[in-house]
N, C-alpha and C positions, 0 to 999 in steps of 0.2 A: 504494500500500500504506500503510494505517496504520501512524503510527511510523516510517515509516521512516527518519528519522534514527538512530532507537536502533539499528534492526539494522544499519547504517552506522558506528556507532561500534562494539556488540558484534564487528560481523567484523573491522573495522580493531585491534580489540584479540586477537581469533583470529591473525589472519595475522601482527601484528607479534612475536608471542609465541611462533610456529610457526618463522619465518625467525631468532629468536634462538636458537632451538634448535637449528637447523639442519638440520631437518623438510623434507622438502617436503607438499607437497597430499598427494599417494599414500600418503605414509609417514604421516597424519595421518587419514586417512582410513581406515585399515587399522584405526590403535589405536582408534578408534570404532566401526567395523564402516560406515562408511557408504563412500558413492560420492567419490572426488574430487570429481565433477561438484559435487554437495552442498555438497563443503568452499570449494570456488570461489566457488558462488552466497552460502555461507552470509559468505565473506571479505569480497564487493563488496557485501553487504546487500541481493540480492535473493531471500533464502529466511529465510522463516521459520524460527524454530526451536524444538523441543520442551524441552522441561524435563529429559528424559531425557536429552541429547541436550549439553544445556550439562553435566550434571554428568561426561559423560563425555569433552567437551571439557577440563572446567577439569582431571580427572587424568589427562588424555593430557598436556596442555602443562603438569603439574607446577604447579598453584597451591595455595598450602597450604591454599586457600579459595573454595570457586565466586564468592562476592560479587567476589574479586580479577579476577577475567573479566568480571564487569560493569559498565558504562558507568554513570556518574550516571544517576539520573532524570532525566529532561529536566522543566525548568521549565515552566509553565504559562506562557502570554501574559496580560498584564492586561487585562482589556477597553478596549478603545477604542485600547490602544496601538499610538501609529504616527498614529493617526486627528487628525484637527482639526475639533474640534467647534462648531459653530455652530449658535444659536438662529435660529429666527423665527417669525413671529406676523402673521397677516395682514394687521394695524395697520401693522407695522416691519419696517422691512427688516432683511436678515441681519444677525447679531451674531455676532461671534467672541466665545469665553468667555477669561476671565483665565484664567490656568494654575492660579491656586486655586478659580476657580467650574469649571472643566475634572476637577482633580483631583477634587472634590466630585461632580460627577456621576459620574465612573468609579466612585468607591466607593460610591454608590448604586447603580448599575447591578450591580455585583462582588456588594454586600452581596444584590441582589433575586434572584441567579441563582443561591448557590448554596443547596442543599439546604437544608429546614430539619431539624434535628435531630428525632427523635424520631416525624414521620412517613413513612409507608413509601409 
């Protein structure tokens, strides 16, 4: 499933906020209108969830705020990172790059990938 870290943190912030209430599944599920089963899947981050569905979570579990229910935005990865780049050239044999000619191409690469402004 895409994301699926975030609905992994969104249900880990459901469930812990449900058990501070002193909620169970059933009883959390009722002020929703939805299935336990649902609230289960939606705890362990293997269910999707609708928009409707957070906003009725965030006033069952009393946030003053639906945003208070959600998880950061998960950060983007940098391109290349993690990776160890190296040149070559059918002249030379392999070449590892310095961490500044490394960092240099990542931000070319980053710079070439994203969108350009203005067209569609």
């Amino acid at each position: 499933m895409a994301g699926k870290p975030l609905y992994e943190a969104f249900g880990s912030a459901v469930s812990t906020r449900r058990k501070a209430l002193g909620l169970t599944q059933a009883e959390l599920a009722g002020k929703v209108k939805m299935s336990r089963a649902s609230i289960a899947n939606i705890e362990s981050g293997r269910q999707n969830i609708l928009l409707h569905h957070v906003y009725a979570l965030a006033a069952a579990l009393e946030f003053a705020k639906v945003s208070d229910l959600l998880p950061p935005a998960p950060q983007k990865p940098l391109v290349g990172e993690g990776l160890k780049m190296t040149v070559s050239n059918q002249s030379l044999s392999k070449q590892t790059l310095s961490q500044n000619a490394e960092a240099q191409v990542a931000d070319l690469i980053t710079t070439a990938l994203q969108p350009k402004r203005g067209k569609a």
